[in-house]
Biopython code that builds the backbone (N, CA, C, O; Angstrom):
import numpy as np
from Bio.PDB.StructureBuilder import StructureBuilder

atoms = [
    (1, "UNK", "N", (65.413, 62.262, 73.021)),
    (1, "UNK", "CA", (64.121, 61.596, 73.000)),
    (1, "UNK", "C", (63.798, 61.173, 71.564)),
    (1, "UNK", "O", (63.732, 62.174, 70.850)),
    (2, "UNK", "N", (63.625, 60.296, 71.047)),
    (2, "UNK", "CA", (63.014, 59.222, 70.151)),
    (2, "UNK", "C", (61.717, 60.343, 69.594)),
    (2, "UNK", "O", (61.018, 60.865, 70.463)),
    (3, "UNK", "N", (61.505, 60.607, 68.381)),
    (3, "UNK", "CA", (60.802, 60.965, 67.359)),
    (3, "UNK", "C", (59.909, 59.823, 67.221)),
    (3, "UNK", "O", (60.504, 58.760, 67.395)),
    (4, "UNK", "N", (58.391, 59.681, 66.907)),
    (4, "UNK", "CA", (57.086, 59.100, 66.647)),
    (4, "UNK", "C", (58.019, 58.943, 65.304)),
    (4, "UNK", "O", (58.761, 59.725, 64.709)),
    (5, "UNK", "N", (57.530, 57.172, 65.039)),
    (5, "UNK", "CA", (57.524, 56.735, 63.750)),
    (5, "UNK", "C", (59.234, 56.267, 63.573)),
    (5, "UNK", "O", (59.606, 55.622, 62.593)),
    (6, "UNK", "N", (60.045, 56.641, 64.522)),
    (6, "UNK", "CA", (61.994, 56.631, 64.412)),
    (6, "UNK", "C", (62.035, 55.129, 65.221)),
    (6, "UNK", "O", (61.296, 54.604, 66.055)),
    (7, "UNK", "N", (63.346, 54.702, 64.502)),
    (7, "UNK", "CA", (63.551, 53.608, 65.623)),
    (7, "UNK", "C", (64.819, 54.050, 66.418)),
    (7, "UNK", "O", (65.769, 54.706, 65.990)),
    (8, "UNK", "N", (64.605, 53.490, 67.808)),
    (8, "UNK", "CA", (65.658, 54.032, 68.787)),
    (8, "UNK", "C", (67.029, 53.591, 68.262)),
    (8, "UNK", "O", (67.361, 52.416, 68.103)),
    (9, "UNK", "N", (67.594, 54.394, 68.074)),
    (9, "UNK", "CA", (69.122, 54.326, 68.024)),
    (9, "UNK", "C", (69.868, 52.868, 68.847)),
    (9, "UNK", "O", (70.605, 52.115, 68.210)),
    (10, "UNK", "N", (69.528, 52.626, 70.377)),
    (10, "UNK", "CA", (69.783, 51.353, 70.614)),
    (10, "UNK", "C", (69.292, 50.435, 70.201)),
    (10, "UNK", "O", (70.127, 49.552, 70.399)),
    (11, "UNK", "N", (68.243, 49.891, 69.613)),
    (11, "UNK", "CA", (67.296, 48.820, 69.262)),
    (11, "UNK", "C", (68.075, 49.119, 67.558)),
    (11, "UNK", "O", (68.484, 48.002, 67.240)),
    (12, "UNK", "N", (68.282, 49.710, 66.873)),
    (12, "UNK", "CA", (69.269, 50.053, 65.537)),
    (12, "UNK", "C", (70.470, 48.958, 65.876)),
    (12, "UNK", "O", (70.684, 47.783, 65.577)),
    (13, "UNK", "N", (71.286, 50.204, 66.836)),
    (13, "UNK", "CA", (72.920, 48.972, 67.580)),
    (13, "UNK", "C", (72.549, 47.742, 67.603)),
    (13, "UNK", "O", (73.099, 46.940, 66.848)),
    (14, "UNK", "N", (71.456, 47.308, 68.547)),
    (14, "UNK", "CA", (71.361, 45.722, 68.804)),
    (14, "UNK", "C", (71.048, 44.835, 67.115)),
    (14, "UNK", "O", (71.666, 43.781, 66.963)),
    (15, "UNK", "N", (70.479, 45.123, 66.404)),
    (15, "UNK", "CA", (70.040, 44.631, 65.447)),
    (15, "UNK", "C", (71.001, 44.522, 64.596)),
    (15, "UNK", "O", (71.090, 43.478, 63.951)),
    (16, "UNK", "N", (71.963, 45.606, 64.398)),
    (16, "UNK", "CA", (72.827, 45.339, 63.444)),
    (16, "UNK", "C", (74.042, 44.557, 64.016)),
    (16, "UNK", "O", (74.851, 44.075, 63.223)),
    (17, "UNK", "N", (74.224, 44.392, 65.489)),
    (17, "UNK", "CA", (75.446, 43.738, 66.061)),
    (17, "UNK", "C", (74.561, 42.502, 65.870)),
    (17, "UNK", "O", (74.788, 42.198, 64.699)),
    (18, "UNK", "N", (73.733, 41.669, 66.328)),
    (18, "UNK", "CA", (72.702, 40.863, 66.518)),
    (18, "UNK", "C", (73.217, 40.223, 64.500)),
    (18, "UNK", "O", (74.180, 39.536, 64.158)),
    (19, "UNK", "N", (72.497, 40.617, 63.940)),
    (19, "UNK", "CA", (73.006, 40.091, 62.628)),
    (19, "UNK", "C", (74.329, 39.851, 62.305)),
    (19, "UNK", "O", (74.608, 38.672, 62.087)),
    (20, "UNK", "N", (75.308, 40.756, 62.210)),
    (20, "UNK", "CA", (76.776, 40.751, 61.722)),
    (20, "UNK", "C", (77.735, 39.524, 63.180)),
    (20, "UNK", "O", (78.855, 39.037, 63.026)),
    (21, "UNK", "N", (76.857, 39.346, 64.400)),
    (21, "UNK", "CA", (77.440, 38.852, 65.432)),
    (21, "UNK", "C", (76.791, 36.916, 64.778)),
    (21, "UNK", "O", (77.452, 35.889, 64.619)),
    (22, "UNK", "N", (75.940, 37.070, 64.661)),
    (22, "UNK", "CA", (75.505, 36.047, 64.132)),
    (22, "UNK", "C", (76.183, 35.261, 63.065)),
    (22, "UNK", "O", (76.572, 34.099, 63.178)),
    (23, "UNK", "N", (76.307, 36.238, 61.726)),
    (23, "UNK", "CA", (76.403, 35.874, 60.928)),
    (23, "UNK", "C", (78.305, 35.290, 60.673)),
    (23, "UNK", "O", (78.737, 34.373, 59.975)),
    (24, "UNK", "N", (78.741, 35.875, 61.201)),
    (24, "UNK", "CA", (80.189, 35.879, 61.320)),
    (24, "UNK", "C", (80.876, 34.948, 62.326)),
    (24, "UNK", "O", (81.784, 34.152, 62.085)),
    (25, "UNK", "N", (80.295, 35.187, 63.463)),
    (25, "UNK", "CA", (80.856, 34.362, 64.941)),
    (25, "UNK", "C", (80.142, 32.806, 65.480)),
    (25, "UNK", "O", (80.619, 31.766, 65.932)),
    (26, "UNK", "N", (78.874, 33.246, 65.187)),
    (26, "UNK", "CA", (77.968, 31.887, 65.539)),
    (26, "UNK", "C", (77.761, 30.667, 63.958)),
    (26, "UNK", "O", (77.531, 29.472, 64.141)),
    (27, "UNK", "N", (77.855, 31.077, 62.982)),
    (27, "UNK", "CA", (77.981, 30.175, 61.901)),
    (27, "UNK", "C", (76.813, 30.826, 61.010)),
    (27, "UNK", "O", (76.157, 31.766, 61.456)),
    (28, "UNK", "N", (76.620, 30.384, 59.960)),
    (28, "UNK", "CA", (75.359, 30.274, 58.823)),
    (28, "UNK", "C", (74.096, 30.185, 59.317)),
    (28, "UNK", "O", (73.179, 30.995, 59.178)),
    (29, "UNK", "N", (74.105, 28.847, 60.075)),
    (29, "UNK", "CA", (72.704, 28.699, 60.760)),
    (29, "UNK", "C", (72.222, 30.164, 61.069)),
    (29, "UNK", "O", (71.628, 31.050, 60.454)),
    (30, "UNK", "N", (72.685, 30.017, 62.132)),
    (30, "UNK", "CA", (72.066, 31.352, 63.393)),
    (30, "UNK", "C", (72.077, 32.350, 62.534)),
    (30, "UNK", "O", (71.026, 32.988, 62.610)),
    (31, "UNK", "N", (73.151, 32.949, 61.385)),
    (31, "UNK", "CA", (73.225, 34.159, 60.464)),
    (31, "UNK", "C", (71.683, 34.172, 59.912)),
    (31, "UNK", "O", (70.858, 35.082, 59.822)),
    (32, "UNK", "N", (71.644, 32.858, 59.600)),
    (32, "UNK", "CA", (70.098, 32.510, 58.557)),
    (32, "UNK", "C", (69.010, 32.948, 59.471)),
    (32, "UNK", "O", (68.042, 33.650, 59.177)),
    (33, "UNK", "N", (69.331, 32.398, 60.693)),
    (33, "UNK", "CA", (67.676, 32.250, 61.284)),
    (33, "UNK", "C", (67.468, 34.530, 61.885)),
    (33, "UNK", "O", (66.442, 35.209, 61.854)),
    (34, "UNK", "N", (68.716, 34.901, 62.261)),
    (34, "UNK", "CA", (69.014, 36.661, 62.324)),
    (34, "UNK", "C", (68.546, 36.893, 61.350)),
    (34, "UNK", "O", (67.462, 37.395, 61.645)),
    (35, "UNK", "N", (68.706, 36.842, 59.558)),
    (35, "UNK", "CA", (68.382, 37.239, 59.210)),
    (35, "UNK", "C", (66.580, 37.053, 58.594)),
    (35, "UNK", "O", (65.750, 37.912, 58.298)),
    (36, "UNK", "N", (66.529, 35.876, 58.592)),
    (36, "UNK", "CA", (64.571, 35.363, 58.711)),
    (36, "UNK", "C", (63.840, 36.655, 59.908)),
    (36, "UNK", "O", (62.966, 37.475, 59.628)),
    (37, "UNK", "N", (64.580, 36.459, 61.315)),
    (37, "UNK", "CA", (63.662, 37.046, 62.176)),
    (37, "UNK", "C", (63.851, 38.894, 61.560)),
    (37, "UNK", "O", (62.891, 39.636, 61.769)),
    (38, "UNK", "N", (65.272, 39.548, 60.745)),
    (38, "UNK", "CA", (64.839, 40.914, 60.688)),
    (38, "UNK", "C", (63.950, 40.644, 59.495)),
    (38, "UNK", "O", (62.860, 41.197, 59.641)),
    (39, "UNK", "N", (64.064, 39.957, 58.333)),
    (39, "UNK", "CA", (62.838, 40.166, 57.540)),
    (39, "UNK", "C", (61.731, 40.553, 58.077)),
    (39, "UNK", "O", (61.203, 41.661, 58.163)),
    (40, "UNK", "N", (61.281, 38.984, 58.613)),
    (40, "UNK", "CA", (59.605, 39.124, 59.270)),
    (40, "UNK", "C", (59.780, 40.315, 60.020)),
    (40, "UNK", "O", (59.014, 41.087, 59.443)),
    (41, "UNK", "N", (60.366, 41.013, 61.043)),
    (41, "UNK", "CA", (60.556, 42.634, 61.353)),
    (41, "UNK", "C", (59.709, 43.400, 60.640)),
    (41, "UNK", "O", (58.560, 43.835, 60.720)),
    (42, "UNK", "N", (61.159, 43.444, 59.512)),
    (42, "UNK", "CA", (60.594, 44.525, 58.438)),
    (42, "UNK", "C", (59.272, 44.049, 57.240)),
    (42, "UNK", "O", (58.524, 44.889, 56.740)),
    (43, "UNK", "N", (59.207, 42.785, 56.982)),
    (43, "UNK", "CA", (57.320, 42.872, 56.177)),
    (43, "UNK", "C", (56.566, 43.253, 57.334)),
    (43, "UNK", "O", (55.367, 43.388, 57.089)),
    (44, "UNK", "N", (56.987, 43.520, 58.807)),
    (44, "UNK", "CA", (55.692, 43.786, 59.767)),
    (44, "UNK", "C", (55.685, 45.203, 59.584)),
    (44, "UNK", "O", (54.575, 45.735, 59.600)),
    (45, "UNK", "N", (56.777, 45.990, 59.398)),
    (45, "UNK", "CA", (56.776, 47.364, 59.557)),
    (45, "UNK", "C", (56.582, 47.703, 58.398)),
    (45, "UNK", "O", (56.161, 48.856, 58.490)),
    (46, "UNK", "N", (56.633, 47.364, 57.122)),
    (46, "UNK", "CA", (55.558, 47.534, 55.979)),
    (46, "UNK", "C", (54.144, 47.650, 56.104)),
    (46, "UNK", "O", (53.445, 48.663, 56.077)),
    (47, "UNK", "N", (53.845, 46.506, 56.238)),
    (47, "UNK", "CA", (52.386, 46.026, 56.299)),
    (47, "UNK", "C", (51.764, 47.561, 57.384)),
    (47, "UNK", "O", (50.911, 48.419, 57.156)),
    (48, "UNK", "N", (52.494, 47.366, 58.323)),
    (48, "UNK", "CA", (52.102, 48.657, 59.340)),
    (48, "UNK", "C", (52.007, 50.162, 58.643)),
    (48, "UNK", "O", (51.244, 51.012, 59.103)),
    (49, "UNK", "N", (52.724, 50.374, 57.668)),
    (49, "UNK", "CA", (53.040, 51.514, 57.209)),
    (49, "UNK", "C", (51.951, 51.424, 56.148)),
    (49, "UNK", "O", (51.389, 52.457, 55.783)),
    (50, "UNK", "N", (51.674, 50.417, 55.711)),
    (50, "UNK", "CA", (50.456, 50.485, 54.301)),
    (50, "UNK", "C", (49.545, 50.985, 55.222)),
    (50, "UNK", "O", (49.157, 52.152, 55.169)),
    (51, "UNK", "N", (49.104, 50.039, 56.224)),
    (51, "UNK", "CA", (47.820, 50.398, 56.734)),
    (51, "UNK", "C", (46.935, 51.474, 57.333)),
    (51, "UNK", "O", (45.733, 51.729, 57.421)),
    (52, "UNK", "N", (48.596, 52.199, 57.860)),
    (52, "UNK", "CA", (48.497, 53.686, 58.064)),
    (52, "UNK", "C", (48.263, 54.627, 57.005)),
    (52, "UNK", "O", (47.732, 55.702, 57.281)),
    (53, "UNK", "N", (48.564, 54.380, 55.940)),
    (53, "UNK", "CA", (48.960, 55.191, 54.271)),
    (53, "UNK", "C", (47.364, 54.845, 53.852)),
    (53, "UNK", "O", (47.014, 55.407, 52.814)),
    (54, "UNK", "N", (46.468, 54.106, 54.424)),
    (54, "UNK", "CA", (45.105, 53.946, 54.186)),
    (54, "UNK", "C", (44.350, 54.688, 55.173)),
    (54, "UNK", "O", (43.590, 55.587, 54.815)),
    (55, "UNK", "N", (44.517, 54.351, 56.496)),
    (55, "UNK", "CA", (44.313, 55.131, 57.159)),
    (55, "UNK", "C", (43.899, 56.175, 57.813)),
    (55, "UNK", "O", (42.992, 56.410, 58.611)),
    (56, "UNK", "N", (45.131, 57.023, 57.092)),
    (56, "UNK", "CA", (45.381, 58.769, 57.077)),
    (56, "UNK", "C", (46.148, 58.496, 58.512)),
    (56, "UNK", "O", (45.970, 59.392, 59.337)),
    (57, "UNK", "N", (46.821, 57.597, 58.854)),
    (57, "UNK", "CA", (47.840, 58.164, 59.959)),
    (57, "UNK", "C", (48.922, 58.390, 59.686)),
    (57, "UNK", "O", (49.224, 58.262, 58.499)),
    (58, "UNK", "N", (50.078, 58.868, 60.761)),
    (58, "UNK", "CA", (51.174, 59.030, 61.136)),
    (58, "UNK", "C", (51.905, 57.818, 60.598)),
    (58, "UNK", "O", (51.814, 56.647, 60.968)),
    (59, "UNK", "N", (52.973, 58.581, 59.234)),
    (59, "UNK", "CA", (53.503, 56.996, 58.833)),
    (59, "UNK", "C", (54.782, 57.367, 59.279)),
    (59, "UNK", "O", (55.275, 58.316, 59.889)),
    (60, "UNK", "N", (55.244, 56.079, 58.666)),
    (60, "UNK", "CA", (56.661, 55.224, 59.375)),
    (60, "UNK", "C", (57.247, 56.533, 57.991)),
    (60, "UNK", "O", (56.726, 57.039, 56.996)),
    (61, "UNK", "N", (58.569, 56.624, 58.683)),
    (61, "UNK", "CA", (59.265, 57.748, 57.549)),
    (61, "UNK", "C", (60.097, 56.513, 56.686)),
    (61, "UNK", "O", (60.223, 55.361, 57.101)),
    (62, "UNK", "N", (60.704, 57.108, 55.211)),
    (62, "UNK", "CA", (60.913, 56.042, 54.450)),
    (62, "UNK", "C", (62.199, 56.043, 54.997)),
    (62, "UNK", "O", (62.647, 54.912, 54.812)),
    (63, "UNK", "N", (62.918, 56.651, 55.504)),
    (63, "UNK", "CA", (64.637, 56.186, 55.955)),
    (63, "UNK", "C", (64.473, 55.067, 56.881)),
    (63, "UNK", "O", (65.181, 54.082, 57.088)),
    (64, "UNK", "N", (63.154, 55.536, 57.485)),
    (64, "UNK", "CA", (63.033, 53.970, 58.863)),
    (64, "UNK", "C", (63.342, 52.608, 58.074)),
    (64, "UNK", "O", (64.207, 51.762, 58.303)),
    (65, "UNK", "N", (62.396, 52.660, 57.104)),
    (65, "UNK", "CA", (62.114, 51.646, 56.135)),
    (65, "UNK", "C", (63.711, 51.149, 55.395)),
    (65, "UNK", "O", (64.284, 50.064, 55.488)),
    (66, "UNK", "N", (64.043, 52.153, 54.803)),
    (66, "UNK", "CA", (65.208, 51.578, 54.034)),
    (66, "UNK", "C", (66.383, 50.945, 54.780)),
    (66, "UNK", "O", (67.088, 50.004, 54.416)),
    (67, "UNK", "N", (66.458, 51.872, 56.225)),
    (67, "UNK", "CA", (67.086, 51.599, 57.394)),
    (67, "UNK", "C", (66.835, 49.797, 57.348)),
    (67, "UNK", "O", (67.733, 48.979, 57.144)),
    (68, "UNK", "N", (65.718, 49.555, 57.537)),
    (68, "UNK", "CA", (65.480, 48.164, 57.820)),
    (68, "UNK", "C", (65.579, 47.289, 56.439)),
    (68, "UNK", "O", (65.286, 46.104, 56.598)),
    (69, "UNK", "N", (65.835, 47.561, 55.509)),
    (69, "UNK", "CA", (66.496, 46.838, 54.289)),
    (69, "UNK", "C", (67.956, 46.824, 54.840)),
    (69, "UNK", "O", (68.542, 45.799, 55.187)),
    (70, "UNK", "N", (68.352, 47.794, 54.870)),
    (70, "UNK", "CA", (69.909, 47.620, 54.989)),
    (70, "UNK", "C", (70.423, 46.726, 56.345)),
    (70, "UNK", "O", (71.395, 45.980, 56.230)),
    (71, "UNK", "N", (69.952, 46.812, 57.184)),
    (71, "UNK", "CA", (70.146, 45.812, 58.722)),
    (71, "UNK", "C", (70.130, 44.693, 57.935)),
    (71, "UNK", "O", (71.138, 44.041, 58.206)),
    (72, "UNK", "N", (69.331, 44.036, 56.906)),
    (72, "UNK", "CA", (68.880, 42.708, 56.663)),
    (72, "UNK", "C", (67.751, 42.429, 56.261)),
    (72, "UNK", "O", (67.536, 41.317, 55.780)),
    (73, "UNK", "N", (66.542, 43.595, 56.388)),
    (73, "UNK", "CA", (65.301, 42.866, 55.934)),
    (73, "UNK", "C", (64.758, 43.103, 54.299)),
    (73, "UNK", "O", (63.754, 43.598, 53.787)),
    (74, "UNK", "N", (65.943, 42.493, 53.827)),
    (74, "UNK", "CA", (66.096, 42.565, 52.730)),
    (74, "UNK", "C", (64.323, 41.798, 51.764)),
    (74, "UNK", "O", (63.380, 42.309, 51.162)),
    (75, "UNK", "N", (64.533, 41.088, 51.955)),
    (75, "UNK", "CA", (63.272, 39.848, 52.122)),
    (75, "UNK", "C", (62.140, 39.842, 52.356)),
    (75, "UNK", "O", (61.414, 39.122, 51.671)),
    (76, "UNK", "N", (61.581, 40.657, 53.424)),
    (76, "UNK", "CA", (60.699, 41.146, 53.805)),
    (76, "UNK", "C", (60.200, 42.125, 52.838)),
    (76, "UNK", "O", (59.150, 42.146, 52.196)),
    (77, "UNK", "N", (61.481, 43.162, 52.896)),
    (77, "UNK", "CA", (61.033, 44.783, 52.080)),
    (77, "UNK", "C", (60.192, 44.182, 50.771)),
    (77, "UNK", "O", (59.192, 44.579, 50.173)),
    (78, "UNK", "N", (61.200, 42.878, 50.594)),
    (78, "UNK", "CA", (60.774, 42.645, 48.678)),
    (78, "UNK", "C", (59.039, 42.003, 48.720)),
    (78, "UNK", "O", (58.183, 42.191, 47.856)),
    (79, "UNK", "N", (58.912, 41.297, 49.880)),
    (79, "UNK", "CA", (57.489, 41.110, 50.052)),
    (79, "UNK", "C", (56.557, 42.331, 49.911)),
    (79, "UNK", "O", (55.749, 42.767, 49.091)),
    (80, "UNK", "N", (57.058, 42.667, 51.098)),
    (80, "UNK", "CA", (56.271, 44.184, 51.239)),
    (80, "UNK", "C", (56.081, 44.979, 50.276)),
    (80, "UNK", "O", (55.005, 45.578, 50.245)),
    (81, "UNK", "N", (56.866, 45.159, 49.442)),
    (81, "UNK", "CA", (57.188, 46.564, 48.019)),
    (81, "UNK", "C", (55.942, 45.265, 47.056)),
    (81, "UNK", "O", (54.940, 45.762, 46.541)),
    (82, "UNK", "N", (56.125, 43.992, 46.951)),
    (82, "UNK", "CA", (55.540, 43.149, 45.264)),
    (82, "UNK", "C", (54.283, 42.952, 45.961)),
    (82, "UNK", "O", (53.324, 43.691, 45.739)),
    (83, "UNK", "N", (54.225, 41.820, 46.944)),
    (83, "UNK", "CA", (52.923, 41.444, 47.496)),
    (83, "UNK", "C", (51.143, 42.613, 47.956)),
    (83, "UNK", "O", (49.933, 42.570, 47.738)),
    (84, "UNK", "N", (52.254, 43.565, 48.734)),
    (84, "UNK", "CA", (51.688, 44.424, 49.221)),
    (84, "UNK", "C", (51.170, 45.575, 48.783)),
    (84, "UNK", "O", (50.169, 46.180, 49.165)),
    (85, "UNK", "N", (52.131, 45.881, 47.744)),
    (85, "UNK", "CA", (52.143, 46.721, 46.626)),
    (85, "UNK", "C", (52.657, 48.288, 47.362)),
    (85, "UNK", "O", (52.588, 49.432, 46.913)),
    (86, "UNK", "N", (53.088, 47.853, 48.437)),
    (86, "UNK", "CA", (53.616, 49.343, 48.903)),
    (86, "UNK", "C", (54.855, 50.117, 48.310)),
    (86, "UNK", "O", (55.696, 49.448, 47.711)),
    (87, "UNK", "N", (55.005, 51.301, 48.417)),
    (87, "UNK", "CA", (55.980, 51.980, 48.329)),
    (87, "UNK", "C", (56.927, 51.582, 46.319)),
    (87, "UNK", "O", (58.023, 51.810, 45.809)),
    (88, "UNK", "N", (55.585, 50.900, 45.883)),
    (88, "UNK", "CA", (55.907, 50.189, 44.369)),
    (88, "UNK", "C", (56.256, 51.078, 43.617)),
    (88, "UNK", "O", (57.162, 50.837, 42.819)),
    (89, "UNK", "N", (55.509, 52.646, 43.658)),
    (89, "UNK", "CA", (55.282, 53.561, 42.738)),
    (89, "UNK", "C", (56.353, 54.991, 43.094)),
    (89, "UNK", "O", (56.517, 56.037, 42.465)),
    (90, "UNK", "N", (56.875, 54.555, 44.202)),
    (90, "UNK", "CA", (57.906, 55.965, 44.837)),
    (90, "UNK", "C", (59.039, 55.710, 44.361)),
    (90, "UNK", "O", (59.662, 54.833, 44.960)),
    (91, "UNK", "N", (59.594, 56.241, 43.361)),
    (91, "UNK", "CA", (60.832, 56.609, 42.280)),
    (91, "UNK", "C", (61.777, 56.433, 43.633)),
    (91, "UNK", "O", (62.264, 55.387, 44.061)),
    (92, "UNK", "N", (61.859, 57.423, 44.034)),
    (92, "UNK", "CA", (63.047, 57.434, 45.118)),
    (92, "UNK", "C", (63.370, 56.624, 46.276)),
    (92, "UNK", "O", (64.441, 56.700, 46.877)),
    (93, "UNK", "N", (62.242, 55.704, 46.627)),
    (93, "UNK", "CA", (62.329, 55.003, 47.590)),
    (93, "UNK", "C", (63.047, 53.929, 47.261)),
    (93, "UNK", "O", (64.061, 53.464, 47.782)),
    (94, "UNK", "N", (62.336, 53.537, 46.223)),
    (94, "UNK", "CA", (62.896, 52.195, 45.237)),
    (94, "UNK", "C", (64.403, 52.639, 44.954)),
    (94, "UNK", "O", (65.152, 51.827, 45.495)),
    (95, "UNK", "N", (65.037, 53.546, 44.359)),
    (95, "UNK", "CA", (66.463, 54.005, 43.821)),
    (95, "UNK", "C", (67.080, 53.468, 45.294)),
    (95, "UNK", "O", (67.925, 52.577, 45.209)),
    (96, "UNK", "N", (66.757, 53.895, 46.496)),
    (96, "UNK", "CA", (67.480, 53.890, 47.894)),
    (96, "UNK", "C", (67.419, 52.349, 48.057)),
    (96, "UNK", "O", (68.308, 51.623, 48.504)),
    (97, "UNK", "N", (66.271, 52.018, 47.634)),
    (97, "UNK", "CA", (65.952, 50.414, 47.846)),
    (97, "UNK", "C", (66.794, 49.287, 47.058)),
    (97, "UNK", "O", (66.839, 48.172, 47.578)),
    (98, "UNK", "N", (67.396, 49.484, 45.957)),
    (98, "UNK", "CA", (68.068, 48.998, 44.901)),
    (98, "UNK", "C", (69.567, 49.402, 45.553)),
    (98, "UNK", "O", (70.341, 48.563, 46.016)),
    (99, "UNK", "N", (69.864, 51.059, 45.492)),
    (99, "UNK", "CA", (70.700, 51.054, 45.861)),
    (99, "UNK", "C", (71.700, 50.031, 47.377)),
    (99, "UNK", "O", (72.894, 49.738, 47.323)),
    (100, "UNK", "N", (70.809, 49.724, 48.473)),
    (100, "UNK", "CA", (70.901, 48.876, 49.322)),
    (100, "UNK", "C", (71.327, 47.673, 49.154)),
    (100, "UNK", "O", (72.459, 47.326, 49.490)),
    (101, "UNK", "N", (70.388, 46.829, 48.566)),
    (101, "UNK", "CA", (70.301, 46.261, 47.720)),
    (101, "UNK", "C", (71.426, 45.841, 47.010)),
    (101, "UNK", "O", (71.722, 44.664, 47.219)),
    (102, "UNK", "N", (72.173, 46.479, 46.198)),
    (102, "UNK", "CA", (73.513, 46.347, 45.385)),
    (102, "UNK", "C", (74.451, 46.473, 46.289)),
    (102, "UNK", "O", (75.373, 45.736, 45.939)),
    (103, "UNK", "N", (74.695, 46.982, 47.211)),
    (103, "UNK", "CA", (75.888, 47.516, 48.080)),
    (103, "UNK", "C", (75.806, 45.997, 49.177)),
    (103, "UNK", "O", (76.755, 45.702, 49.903)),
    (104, "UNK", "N", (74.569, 45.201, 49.119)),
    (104, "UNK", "CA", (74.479, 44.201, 50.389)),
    (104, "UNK", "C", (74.988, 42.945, 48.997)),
    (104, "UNK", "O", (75.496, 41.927, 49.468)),
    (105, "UNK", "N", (74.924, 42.960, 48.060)),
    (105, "UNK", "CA", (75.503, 41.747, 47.344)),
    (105, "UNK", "C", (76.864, 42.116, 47.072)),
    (105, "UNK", "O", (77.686, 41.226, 47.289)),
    (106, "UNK", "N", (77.388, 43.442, 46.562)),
    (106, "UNK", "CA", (78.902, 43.141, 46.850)),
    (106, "UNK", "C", (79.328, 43.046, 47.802)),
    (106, "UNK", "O", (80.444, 42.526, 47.795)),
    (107, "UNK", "N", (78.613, 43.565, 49.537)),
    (107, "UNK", "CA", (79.386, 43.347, 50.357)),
    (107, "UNK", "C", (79.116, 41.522, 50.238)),
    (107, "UNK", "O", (80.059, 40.731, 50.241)),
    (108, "UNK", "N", (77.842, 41.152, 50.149)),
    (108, "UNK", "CA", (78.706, 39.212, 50.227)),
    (108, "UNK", "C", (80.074, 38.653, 49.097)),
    (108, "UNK", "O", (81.118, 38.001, 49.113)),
    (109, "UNK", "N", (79.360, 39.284, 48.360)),
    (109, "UNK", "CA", (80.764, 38.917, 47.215)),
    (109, "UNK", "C", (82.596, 39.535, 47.516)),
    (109, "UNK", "O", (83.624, 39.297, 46.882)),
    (110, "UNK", "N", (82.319, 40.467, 48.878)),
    (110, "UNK", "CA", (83.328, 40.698, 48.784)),
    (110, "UNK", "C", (83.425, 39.515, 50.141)),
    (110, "UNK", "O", (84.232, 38.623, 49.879)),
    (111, "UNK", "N", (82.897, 39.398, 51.217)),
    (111, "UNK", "CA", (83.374, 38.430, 51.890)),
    (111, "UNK", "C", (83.448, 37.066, 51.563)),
    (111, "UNK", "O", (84.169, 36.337, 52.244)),
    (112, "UNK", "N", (82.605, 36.476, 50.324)),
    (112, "UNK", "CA", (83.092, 35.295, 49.951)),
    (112, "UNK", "C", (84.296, 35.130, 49.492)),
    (112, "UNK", "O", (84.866, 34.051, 49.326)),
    (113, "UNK", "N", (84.738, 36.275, 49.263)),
    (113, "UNK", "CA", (86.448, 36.766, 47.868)),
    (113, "UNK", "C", (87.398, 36.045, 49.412)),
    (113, "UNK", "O", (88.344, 35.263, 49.502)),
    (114, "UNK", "N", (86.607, 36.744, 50.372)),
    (114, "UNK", "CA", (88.041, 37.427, 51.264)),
    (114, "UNK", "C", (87.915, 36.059, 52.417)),
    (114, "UNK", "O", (88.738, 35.769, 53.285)),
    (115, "UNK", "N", (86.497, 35.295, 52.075)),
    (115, "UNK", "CA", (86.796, 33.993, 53.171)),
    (115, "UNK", "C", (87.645, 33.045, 51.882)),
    (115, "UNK", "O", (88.709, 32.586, 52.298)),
    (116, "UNK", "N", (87.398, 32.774, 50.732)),
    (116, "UNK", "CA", (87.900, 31.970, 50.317)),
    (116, "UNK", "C", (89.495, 32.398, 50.180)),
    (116, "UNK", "O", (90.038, 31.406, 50.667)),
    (117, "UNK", "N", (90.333, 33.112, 49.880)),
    (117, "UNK", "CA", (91.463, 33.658, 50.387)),
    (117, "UNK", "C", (91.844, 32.918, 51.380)),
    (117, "UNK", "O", (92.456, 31.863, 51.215)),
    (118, "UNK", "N", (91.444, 33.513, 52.796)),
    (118, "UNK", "CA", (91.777, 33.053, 53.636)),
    (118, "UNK", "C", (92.063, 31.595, 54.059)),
    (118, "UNK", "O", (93.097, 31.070, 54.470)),
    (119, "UNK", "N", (90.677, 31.048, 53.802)),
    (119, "UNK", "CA", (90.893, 29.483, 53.556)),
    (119, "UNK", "C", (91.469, 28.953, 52.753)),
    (119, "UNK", "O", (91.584, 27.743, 52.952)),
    (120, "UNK", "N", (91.996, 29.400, 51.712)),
    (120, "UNK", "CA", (92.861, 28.723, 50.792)),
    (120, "UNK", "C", (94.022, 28.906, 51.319)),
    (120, "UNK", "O", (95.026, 28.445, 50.776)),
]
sb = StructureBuilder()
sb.init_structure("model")
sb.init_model(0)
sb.init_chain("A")
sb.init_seg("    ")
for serial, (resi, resn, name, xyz) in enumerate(atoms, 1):
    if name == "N":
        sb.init_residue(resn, " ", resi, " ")
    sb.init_atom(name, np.array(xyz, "f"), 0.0, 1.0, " ", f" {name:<3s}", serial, name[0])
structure = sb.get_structure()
């Protein structure tokens, strides 16, 4: 059973096949527009998590959050963290957030290495 505030383990699967299926099999386009729709996702599940952190409710846990940087809502998070001013001041969230972050630009740099290879 699913934990308050967790995202289901299947709705996780679909999202990350959903992006990498996109981005790889269907072309750029569709990769682009997968990754637009997990942004807007994740600035929604920000915005949700500030409002709770005002609140006094039940917040979103930060692995949910970073979870949803790493799927793709790369974009969003960065809205969410500057605009919003959330999660700006948490040392560790940010380190996990960066860390993500760095590991999602070498992985493009390593598939640009390894498409241009190929195509050459």
């Amino acid at each position: 059973m699913a934990q308050r505030g967790r995202i289901p383990a299947g709705l996780g699967h679909f999202l990350v096949a959903f992006g990498l299926g996109a981005a790889f099999n269907l072309g750029v386009s569709y990769g682009l527009i997968g990754l637009i729709v997990v942004s807007f996702i994740t600035l929604i599940v920000f915005i949700v998590d500030k409002q709770k952190s005002r609140g006094r409710g039940r917040r979103i846990a930060e692995s949910t959050l970073l979870w949803f940087v790493a799927v793709g809502g790369t974009l969003g998070a960065v809205v969410g963290i500057w605009f919003f001013r959330h999660k700006s001041q948490k040392t560790t969230f940010l380190q996990g957030f960066w860390l993500i972050v760095g590991c999602q630009v070498v992985g493009l740099l390593a598939v640009g290495l390894v498409r241009d290879l190929l195509l050459n």
